[in-house]
CHARMM internal coordinates of N, CA and C (Angstrom, degrees):
IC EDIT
DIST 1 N 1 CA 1.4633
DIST 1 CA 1 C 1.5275
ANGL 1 N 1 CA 1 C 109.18
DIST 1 C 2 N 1.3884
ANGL 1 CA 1 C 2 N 117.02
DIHE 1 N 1 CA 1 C 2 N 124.32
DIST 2 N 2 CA 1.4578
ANGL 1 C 2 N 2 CA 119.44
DIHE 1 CA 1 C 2 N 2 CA 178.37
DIST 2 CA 2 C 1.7277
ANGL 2 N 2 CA 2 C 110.56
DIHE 1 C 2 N 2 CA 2 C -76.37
DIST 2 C 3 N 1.6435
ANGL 2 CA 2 C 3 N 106.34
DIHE 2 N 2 CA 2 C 3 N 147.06
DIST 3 N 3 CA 1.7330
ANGL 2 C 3 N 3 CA 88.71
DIHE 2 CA 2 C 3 N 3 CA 164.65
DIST 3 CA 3 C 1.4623
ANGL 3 N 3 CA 3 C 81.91
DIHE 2 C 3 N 3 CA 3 C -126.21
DIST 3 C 4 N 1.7081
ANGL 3 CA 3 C 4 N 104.38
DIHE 3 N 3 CA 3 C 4 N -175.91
DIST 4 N 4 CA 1.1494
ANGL 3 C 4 N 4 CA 110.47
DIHE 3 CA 3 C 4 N 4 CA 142.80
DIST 4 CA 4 C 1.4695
ANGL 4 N 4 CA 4 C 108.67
DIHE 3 C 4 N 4 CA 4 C -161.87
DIST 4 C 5 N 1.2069
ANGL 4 CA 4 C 5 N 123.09
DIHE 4 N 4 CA 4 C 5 N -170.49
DIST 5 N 5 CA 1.6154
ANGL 4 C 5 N 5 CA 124.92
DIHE 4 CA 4 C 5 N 5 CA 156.15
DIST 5 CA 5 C 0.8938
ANGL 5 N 5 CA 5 C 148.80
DIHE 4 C 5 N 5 CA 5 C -71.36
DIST 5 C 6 N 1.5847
ANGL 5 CA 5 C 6 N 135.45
DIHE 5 N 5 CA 5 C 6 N 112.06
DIST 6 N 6 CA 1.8996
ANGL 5 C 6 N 6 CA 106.54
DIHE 5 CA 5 C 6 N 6 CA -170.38
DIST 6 CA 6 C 1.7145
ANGL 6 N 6 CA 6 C 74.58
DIHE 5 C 6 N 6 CA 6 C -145.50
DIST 6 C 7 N 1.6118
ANGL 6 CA 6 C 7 N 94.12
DIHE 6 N 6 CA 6 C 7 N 175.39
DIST 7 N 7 CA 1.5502
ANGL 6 C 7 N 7 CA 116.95
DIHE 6 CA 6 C 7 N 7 CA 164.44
DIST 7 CA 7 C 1.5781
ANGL 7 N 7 CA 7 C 124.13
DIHE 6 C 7 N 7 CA 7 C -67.26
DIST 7 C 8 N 1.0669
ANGL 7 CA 7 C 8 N 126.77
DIHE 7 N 7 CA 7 C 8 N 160.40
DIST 8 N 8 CA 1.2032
ANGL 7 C 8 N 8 CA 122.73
DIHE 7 CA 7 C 8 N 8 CA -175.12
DIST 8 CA 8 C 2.1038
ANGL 8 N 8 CA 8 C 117.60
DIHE 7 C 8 N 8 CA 8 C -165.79
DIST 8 C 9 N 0.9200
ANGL 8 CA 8 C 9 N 86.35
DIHE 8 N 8 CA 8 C 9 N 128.58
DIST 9 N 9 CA 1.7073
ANGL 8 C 9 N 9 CA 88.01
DIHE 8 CA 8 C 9 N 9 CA -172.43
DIST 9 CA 9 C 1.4203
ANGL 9 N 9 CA 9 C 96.67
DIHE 8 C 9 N 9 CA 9 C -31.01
DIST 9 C 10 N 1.6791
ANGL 9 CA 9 C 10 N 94.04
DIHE 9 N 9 CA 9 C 10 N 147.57
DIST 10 N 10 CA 2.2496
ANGL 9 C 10 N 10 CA 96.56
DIHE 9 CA 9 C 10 N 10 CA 159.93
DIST 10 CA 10 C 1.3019
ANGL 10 N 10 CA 10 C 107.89
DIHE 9 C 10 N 10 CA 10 C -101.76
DIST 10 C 11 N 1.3148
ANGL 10 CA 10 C 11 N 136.89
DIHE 10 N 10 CA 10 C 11 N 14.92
DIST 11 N 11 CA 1.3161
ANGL 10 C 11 N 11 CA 146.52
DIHE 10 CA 10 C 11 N 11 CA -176.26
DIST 11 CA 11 C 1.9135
ANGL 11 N 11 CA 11 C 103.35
DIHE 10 C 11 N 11 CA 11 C -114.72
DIST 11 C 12 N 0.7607
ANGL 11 CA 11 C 12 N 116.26
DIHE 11 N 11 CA 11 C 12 N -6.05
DIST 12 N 12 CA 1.5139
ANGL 11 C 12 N 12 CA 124.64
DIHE 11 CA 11 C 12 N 12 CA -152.50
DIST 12 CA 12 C 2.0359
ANGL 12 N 12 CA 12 C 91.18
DIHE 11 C 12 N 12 CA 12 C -81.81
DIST 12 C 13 N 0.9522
ANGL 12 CA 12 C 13 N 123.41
DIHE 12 N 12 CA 12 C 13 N -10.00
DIST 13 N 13 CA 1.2420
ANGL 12 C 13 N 13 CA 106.65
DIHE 12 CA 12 C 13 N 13 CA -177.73
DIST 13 CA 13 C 1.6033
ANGL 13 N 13 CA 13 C 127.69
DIHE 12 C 13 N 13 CA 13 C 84.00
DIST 13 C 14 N 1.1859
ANGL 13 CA 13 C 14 N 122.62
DIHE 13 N 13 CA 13 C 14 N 175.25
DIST 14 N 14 CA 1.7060
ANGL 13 C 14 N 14 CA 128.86
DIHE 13 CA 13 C 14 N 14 CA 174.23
DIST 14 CA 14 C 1.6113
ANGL 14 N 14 CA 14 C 86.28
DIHE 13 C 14 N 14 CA 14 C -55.58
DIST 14 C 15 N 1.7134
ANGL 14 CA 14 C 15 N 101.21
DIHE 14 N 14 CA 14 C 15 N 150.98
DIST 15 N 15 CA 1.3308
ANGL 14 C 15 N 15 CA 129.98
DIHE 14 CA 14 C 15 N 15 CA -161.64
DIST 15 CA 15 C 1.9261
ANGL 15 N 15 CA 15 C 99.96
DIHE 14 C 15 N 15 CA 15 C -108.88
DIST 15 C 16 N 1.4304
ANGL 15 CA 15 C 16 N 106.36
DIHE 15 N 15 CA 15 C 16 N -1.85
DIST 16 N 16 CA 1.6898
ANGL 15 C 16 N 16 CA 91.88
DIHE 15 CA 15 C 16 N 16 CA 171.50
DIST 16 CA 16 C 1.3050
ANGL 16 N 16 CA 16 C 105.37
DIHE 15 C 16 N 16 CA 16 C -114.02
DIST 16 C 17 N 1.1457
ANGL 16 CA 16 C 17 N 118.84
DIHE 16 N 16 CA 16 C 17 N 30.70
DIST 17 N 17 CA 1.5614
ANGL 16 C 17 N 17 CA 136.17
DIHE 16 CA 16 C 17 N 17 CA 174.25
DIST 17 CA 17 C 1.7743
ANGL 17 N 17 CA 17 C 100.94
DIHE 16 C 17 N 17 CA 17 C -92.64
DIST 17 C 18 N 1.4769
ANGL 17 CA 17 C 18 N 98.54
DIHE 17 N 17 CA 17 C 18 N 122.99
DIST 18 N 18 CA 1.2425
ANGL 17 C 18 N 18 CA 117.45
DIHE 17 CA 17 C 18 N 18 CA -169.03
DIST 18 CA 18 C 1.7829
ANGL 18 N 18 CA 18 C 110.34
DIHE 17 C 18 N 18 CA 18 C -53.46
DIST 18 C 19 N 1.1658
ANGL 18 CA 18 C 19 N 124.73
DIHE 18 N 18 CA 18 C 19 N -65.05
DIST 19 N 19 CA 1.4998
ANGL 18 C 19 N 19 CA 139.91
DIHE 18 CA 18 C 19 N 19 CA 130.84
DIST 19 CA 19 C 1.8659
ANGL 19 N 19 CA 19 C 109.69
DIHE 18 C 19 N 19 CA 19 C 27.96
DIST 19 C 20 N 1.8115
ANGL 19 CA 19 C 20 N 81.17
DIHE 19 N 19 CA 19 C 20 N -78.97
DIST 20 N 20 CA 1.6294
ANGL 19 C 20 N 20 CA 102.08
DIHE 19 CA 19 C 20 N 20 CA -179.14
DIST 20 CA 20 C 1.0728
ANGL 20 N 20 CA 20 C 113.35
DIHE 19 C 20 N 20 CA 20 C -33.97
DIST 20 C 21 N 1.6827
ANGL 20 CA 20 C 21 N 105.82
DIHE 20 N 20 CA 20 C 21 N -58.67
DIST 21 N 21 CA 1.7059
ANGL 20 C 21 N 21 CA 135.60
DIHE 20 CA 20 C 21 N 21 CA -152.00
DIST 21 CA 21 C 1.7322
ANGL 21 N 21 CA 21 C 102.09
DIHE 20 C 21 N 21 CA 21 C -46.95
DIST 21 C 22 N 1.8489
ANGL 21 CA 21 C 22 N 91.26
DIHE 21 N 21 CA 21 C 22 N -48.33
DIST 22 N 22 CA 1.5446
ANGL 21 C 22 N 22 CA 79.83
DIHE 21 CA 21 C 22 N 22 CA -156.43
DIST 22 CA 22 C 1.6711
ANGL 22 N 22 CA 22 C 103.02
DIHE 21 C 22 N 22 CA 22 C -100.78
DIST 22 C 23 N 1.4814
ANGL 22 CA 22 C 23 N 116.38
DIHE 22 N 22 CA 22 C 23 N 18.31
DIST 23 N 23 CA 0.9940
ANGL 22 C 23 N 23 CA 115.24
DIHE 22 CA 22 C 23 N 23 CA 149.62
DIST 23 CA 23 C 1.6015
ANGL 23 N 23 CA 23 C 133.48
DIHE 22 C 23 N 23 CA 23 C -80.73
DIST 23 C 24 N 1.3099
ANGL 23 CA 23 C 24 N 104.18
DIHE 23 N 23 CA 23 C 24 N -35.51
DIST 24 N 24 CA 1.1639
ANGL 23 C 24 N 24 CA 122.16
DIHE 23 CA 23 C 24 N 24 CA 135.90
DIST 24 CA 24 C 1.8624
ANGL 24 N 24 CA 24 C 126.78
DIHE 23 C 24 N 24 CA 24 C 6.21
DIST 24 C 25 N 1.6312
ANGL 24 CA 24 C 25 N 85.24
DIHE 24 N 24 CA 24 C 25 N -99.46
DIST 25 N 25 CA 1.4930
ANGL 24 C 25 N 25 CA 129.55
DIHE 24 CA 24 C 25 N 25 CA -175.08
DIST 25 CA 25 C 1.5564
ANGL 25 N 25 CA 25 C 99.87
DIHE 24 C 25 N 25 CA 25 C -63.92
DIST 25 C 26 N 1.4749
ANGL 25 CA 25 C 26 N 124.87
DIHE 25 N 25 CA 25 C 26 N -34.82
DIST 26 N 26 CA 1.4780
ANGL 25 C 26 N 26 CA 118.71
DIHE 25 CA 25 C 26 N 26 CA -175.93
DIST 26 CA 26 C 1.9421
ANGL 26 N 26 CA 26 C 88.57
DIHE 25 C 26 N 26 CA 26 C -85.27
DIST 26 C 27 N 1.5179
ANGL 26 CA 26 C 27 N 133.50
DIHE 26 N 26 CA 26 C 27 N -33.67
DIST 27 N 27 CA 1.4081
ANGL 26 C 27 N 27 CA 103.48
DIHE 26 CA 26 C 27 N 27 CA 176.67
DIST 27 CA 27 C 1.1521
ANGL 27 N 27 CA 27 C 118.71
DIHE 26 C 27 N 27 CA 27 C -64.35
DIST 27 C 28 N 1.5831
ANGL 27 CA 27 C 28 N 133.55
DIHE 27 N 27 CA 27 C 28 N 5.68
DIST 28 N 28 CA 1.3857
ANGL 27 C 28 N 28 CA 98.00
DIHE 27 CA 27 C 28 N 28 CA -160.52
DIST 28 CA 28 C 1.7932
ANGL 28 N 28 CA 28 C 85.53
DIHE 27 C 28 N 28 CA 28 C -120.02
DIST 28 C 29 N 1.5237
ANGL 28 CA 28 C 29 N 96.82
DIHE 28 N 28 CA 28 C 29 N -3.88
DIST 29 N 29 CA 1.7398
ANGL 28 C 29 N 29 CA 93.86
DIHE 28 CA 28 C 29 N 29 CA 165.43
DIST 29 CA 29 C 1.0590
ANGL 29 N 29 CA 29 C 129.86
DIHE 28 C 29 N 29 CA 29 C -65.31
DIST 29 C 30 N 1.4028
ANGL 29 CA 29 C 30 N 113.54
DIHE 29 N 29 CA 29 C 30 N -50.90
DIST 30 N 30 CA 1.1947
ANGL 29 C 30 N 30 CA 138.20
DIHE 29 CA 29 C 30 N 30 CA 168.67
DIST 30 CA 30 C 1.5714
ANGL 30 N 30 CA 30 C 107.04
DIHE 29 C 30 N 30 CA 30 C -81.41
DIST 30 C 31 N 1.0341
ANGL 30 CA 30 C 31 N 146.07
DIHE 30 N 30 CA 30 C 31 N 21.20
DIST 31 N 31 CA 1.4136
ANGL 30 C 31 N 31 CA 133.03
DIHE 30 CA 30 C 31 N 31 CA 155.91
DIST 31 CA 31 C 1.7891
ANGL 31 N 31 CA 31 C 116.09
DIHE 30 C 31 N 31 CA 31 C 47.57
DIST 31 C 32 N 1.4636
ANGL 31 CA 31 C 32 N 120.63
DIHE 31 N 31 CA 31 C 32 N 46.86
DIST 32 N 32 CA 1.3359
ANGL 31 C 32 N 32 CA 126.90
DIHE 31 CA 31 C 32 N 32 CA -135.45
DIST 32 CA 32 C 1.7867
ANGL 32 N 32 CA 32 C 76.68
DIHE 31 C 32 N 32 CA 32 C -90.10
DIST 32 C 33 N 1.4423
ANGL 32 CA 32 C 33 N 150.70
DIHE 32 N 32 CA 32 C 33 N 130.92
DIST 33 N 33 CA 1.1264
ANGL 32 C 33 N 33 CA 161.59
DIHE 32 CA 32 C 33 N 33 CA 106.83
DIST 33 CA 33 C 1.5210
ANGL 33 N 33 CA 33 C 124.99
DIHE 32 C 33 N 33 CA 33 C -62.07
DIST 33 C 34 N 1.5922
ANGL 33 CA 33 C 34 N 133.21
DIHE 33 N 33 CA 33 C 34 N 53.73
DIST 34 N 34 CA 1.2377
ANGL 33 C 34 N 34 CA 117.83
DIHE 33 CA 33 C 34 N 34 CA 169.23
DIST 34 CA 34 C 1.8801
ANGL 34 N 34 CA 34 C 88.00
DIHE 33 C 34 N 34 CA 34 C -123.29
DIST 34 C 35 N 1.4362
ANGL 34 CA 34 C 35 N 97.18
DIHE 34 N 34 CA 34 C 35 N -171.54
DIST 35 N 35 CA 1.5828
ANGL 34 C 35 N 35 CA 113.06
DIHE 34 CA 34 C 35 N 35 CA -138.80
DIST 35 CA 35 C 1.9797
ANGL 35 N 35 CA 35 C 83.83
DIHE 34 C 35 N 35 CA 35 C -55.35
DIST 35 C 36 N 1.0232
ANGL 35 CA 35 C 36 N 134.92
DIHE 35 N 35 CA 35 C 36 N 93.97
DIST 36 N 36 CA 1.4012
ANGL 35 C 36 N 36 CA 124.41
DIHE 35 CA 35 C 36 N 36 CA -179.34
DIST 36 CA 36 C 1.8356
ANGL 36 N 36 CA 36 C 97.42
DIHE 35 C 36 N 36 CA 36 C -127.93
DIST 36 C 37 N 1.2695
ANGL 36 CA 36 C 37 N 121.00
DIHE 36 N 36 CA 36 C 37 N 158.82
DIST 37 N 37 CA 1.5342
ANGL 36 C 37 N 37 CA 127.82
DIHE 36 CA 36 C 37 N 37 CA 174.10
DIST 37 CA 37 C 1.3028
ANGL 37 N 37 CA 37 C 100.53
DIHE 36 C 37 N 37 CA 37 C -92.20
DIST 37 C 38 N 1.4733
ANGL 37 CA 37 C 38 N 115.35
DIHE 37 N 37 CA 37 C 38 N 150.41
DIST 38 N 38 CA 1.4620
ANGL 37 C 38 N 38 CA 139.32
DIHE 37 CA 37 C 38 N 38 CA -160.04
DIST 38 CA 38 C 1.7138
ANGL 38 N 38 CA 38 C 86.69
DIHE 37 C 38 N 38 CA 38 C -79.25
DIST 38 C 39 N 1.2351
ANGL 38 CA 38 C 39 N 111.08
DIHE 38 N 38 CA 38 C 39 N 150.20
DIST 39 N 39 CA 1.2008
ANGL 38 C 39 N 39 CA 115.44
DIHE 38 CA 38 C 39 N 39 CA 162.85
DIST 39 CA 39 C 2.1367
ANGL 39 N 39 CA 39 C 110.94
DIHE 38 C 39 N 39 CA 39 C -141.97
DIST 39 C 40 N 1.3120
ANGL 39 CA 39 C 40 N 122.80
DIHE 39 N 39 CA 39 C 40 N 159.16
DIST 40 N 40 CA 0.9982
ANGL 39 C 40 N 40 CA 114.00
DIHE 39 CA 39 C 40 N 40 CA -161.04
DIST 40 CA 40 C 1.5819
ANGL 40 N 40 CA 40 C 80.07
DIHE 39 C 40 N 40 CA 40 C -117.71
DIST 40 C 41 N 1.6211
ANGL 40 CA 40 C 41 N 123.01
DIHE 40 N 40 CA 40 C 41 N 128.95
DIST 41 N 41 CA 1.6966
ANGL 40 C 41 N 41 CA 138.47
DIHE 40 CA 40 C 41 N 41 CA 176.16
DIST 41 CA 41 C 1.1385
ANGL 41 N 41 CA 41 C 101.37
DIHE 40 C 41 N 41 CA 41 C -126.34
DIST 41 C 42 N 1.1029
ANGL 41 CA 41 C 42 N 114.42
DIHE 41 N 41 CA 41 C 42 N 166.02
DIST 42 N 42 CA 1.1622
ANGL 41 C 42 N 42 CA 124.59
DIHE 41 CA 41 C 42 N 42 CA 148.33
DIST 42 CA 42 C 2.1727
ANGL 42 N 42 CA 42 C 114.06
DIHE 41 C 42 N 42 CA 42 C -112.87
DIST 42 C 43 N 0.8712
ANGL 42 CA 42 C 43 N 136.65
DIHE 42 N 42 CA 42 C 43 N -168.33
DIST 43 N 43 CA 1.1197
ANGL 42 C 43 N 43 CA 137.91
DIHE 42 CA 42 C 43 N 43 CA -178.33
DIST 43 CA 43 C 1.5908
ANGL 43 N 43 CA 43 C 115.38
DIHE 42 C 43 N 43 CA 43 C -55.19
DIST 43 C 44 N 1.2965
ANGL 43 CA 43 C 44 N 117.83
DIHE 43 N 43 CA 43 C 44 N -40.64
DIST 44 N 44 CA 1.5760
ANGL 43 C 44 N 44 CA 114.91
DIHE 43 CA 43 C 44 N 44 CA -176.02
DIST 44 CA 44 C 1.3285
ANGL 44 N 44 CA 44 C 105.76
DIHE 43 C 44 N 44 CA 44 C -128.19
DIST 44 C 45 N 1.6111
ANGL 44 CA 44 C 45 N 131.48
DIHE 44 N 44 CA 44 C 45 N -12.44
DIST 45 N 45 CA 1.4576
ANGL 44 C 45 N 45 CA 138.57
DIHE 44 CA 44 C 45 N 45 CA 153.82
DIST 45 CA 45 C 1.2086
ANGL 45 N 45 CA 45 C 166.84
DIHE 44 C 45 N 45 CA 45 C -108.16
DIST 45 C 46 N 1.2986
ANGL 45 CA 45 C 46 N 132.37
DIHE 45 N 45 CA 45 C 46 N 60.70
DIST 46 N 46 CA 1.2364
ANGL 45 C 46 N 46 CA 137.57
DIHE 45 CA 45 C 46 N 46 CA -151.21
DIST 46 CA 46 C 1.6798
ANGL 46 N 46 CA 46 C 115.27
DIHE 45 C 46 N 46 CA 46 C -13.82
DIST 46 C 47 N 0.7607
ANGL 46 CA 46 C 47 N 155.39
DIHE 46 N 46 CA 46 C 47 N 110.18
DIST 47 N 47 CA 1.5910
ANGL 46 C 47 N 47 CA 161.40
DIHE 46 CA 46 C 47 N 47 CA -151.80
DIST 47 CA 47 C 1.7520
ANGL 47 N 47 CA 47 C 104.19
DIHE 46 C 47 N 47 CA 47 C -82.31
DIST 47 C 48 N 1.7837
ANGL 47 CA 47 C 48 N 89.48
DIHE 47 N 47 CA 47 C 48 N -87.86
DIST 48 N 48 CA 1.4911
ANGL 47 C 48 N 48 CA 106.36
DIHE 47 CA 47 C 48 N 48 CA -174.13
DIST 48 CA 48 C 1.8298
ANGL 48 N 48 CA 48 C 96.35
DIHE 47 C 48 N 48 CA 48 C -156.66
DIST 48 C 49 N 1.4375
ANGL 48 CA 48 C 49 N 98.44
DIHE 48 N 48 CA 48 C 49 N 154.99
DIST 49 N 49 CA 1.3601
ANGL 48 C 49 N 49 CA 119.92
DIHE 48 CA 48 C 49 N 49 CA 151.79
DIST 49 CA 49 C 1.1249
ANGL 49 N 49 CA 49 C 140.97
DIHE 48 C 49 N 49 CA 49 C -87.20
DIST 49 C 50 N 1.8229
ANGL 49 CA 49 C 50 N 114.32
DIHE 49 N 49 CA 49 C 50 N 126.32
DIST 50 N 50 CA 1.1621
ANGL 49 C 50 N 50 CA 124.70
DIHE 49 CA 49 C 50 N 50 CA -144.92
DIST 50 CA 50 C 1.4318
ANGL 50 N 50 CA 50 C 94.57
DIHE 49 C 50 N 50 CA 50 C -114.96
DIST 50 C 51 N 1.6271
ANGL 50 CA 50 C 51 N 126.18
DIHE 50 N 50 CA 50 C 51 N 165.06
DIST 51 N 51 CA 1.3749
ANGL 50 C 51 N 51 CA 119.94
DIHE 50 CA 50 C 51 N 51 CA -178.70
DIST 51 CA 51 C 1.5164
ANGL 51 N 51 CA 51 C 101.68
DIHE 50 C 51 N 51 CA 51 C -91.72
DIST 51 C 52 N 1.3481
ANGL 51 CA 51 C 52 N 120.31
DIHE 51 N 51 CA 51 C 52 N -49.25
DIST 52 N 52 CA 1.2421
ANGL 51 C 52 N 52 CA 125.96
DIHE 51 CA 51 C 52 N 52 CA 174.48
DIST 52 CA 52 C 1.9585
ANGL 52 N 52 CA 52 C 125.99
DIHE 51 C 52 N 52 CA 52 C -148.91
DIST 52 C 53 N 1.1582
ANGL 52 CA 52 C 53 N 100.93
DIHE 52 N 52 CA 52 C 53 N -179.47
DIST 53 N 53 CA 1.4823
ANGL 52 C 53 N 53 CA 113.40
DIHE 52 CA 52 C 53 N 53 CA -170.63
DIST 53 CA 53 C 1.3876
ANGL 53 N 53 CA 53 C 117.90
DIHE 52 C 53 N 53 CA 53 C -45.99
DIST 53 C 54 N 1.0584
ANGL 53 CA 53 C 54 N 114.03
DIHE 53 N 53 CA 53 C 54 N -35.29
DIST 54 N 54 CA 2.3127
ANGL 53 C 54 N 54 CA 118.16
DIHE 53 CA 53 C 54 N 54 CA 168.74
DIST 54 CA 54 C 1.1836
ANGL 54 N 54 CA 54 C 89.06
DIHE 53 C 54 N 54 CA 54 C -83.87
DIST 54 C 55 N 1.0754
ANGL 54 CA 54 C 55 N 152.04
DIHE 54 N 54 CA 54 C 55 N -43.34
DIST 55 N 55 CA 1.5450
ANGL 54 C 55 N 55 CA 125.72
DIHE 54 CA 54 C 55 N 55 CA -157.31
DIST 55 CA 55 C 1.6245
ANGL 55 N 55 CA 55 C 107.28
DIHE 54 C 55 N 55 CA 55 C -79.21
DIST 55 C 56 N 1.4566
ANGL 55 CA 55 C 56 N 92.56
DIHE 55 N 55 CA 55 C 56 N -37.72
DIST 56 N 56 CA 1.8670
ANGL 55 C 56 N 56 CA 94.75
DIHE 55 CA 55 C 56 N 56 CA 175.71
DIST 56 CA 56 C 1.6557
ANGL 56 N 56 CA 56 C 112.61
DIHE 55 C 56 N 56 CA 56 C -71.97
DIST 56 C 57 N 1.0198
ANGL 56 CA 56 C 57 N 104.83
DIHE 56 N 56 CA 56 C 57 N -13.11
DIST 57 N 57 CA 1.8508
ANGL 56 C 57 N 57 CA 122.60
DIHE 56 CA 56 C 57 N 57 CA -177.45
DIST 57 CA 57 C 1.5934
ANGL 57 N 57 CA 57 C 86.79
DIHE 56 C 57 N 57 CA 57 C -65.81
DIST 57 C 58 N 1.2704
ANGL 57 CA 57 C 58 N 110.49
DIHE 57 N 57 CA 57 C 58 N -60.42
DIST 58 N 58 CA 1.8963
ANGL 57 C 58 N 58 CA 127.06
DIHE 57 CA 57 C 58 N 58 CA -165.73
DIST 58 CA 58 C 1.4004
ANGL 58 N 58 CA 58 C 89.53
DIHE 57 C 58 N 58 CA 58 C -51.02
DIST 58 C 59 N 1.2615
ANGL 58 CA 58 C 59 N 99.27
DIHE 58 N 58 CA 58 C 59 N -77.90
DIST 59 N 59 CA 1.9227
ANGL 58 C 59 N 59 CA 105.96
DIHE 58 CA 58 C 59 N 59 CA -172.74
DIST 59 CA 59 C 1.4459
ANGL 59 N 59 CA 59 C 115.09
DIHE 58 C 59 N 59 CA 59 C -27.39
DIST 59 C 60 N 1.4616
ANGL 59 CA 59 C 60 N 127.85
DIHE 59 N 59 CA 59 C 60 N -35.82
DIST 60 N 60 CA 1.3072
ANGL 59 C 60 N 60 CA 127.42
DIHE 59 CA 59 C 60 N 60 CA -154.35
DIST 60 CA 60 C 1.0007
ANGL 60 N 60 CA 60 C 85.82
DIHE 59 C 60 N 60 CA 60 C -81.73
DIST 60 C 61 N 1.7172
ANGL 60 CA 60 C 61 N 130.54
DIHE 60 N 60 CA 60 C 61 N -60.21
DIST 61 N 61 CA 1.4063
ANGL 60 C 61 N 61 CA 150.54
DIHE 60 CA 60 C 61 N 61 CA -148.06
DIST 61 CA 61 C 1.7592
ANGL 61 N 61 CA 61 C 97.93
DIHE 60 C 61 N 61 CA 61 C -62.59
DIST 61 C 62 N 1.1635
ANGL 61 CA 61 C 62 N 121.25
DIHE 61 N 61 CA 61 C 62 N -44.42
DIST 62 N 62 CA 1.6077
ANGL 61 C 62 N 62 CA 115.92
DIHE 61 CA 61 C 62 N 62 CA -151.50
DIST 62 CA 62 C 2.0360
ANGL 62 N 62 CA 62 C 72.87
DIHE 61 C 62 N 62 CA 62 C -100.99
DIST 62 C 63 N 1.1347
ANGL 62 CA 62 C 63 N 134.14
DIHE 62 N 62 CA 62 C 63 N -78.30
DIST 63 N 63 CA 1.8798
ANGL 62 C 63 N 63 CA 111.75
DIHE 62 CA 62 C 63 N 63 CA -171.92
DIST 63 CA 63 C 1.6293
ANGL 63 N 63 CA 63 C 103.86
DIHE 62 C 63 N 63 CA 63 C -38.88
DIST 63 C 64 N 1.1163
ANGL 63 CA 63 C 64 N 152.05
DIHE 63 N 63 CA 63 C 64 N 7.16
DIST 64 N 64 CA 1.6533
ANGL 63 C 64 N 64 CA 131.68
DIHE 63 CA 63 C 64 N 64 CA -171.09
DIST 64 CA 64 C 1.9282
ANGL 64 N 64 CA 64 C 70.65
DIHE 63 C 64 N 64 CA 64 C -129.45
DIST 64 C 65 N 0.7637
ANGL 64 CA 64 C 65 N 154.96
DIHE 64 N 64 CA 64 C 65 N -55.08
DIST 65 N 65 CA 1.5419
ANGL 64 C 65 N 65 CA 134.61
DIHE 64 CA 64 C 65 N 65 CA 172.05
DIST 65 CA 65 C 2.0983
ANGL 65 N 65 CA 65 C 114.86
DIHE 64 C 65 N 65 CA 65 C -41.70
DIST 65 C 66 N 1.4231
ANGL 65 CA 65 C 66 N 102.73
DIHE 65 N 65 CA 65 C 66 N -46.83
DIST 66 N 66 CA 1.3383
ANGL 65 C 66 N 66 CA 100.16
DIHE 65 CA 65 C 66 N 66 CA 173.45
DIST 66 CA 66 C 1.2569
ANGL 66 N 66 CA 66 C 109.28
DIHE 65 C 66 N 66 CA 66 C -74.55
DIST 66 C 67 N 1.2639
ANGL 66 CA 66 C 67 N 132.53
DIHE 66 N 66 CA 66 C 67 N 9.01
DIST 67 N 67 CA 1.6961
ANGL 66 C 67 N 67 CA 116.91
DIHE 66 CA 66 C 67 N 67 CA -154.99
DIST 67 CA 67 C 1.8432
ANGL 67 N 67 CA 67 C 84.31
DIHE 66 C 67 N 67 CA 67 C -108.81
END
COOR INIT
IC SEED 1 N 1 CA 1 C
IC BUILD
């Protein structure tokens, strides 16, 4: 399973909310960079919320060790 990093609304709500998903999935289409919080997805699921860019760095590093 791939993840990676993108932005993500801070209003957007719990991340296993269907809603989320494909808001989600449309940031990482669109490559959306305005003032949004990092979030850690994978391709069809929002995972968890991260505060910032090293911590989601961490996140990637320790899921591609479990993977």
């Amino acid at each position: 399973q791939r993840f990676m990093c993108i932005y993500f609304p801070l209003d957007a709500g719990v991340c296993d909310n269907e809603s989320v998903q494909t808001v989600c999935i449309n940031s990482i289409n669109h490559q959306r960079t305005d003032k949004w919080d990092f979030l850690l997805c994978s391709e069809a699921t929002c995972c968890m919320r991260v505060l910032n860019l090293s911590s989601c760095l961490r996140n990637l590093k320790s899921h591609a060790k479990q993977a």
